[in-house]
N, C-alpha and C positions, 0 to 999 in steps of 0.2 A: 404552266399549261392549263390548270384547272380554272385559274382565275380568265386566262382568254377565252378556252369555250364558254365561260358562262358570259362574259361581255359577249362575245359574237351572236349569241343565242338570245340573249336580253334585246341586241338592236332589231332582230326581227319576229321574235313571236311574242305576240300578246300576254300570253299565260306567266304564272309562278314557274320560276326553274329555281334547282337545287339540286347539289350533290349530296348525295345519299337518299332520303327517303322524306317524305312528308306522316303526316298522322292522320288516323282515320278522320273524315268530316271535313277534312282540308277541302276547296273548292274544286272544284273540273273544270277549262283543262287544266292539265299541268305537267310538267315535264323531270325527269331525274336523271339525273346522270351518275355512274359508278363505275370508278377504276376499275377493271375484271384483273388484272395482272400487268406486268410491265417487266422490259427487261434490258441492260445496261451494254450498249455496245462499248468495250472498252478497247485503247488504244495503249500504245508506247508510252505518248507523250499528255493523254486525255484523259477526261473520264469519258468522252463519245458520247453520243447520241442514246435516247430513250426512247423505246419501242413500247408504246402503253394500249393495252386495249381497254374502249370506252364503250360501254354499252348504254345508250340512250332511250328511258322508255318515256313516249309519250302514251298520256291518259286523259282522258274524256267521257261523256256520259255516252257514247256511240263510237261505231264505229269508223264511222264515215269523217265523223269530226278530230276521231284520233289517229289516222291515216294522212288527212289534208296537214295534220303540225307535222309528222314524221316527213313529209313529202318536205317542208320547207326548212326543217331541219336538213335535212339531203341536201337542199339547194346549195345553206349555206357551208357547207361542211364538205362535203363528194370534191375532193381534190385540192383543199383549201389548202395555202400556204404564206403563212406571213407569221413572223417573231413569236415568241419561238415557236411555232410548230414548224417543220419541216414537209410535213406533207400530212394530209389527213386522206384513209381510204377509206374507201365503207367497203363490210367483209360478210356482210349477213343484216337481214331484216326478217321479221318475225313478227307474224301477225297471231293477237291470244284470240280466240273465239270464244264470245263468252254466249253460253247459254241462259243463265240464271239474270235478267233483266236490271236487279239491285245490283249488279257489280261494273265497275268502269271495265271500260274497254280498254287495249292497250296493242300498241305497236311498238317494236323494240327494234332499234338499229342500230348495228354495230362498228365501231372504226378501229381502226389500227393507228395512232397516230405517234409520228416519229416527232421528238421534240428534244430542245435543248434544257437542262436543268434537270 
C-alpha cells in the first residue's frame, strides 16, 4: 500500500514525496506521508482486509501553493481504487495558519484506506 500511494503521488505532483519526514532546509514544495494507525479485518478462512489511516501533509513556502498540491493530491486519491487498495476515503483536511512568515505553510489531508496486505 505504501509503495502505491507514493507511485500514484510521484505521476502527478512535481515535488519530493516521502513517507515519514524530510530535514530541515529540505526544498519547498514537498509532501509526507505517515501511517496514523491501521487495523486488521479478520476472517474464518483470511487474514481480511486492512483499514489504515494516512495522513498526507503537503508544504510549501505559502499558502496558496500548499493548498493547490493538497487539492491535486485529492484529485488523485478522493475515491481511488485499483491493487491493492480497495478503496481510498478522505476523512478530514486541515489547514496550519502560519503566522510567523520563516515557517512553511501546510495542509494535511486525511484518508482512511482499505487495502490488501
Amino acid at each position: 500500500m505504501q509503495a502505491h500511494l507514493k507511485t500514484l503521488l510521484d505521476g502527478v505532483l512535481s515535488c519530493p514525496i516521502k513517507w515519514g519526514f524530510f530535514r530541515d532546509g529540505e526544498a519547498l514544495p514537498r509532501v509526507t506521508l505517515t501511517q496514523m494507525g491501521g487495523k486488521r479485518d479478520h476472517t474464518l478462512n483470511t487474514k481480511g482486509l486492512m483499514r489504515s489511516t494516512v495522513q498526507i501533509d503537503c508544504w510549501a513556502e505559502g499558502y496558496d501553493e500548499a493548498k493547490l498540491t493538497a487539492v491535486a493530491v485529492r484529485g488523485v486519491l478522493e475515491g481511488y481504487r485499483g491493487a491493492p487498495i480497495v478503496l481510498a476515503r478522505l476523512t478530514a483536511e486541515r489547514d496550519h495558519d502560519v503566522a510567523d512568515a520563516s515557517q512553511a505553510a501546510r495542509v494535511s489531508v486525511t484518508f482512511a484506506v482499505t487495502h490488501r496486505g
